[in-house]
N, C-alpha and C positions, 0 to 999 in steps of 0.2 A: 585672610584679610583681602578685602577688594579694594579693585582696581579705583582711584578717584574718575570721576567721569572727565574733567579738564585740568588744565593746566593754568596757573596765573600765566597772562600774558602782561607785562608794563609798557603800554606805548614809549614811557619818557625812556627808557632803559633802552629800546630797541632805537631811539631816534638821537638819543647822546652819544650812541656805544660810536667814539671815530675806527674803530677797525669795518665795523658794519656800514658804516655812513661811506666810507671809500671806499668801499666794494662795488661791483657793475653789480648792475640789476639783476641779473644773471644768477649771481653769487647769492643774491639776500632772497631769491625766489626756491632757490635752491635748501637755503638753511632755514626755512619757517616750513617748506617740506617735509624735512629731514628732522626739524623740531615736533612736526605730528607725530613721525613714524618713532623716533625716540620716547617721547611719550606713553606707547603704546607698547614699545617693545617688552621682553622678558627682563632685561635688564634694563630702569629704567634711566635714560638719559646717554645711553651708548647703542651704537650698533656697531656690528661687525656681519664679515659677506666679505664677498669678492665685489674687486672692482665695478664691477659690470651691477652685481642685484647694488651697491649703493648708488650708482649713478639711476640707475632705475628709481630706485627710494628716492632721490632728490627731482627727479622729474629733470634732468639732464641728458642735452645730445651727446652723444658720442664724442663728438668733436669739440665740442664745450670743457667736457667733466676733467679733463686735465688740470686747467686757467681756475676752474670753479675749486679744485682741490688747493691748489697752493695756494690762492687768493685765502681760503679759509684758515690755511696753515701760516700765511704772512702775515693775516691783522688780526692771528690768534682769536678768529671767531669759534674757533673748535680745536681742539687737538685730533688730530690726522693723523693714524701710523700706518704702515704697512707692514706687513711681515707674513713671511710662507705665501703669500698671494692672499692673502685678506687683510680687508680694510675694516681698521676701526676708528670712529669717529665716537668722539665724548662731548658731549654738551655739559662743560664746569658744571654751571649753575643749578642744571635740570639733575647731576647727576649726587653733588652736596644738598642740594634740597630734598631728595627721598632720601639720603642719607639719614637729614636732620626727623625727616619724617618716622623714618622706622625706630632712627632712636629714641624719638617721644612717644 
């Protein structure tokens, strides 16, 4: 089965969501990022890595990726865990949508 070539993107979704809307710019630069590379990934709609290759994937300073992680874990723009030294970040939507997809 191949890869679809994009993803639905919803302006109104992205511009209603209040956890995204009260995020720094920073933060939502961060997760339409991390929205391509998830897209893209093996599993789609998650990645996991160390610290360091996701702040890479999100296009994030060093000194930023701290603020930009809890931001996303405080207005539940993402699920964010750590555990043994890798980060996994789940995109809900992206990751119940290939769900729905493989199930059909």
């Amino acid at each position: 089965m191949s890869k679809a070539p994009a993803f639905q993107f919803y302006p109104g979704d992205w511009l209603r969501e209040p956890g995204l809307q009260a995020s720094s710019c920073a933060v939502r630069g961060a997760w339409i990022n991390l929205l391509c590379r998830m897209w893209d990934a093996p599993r789609r709609g998650v990645l996991t890595g160390t610290d360091d290759q996701i702040r890479r994937m999100a296009g994030a300073e060093t000194a930023e990726w701290g603020c930009i992680k809890a931001e996303l874990t405080l207005h539940q723009i993402a699920n964010v865990t750590n555990c043994n030294g890798r980060v996994t970040v789940l995109c809900r939507r992206m990751a119940r949508d290939e769900k729905a997809r493989r199930d059909n």
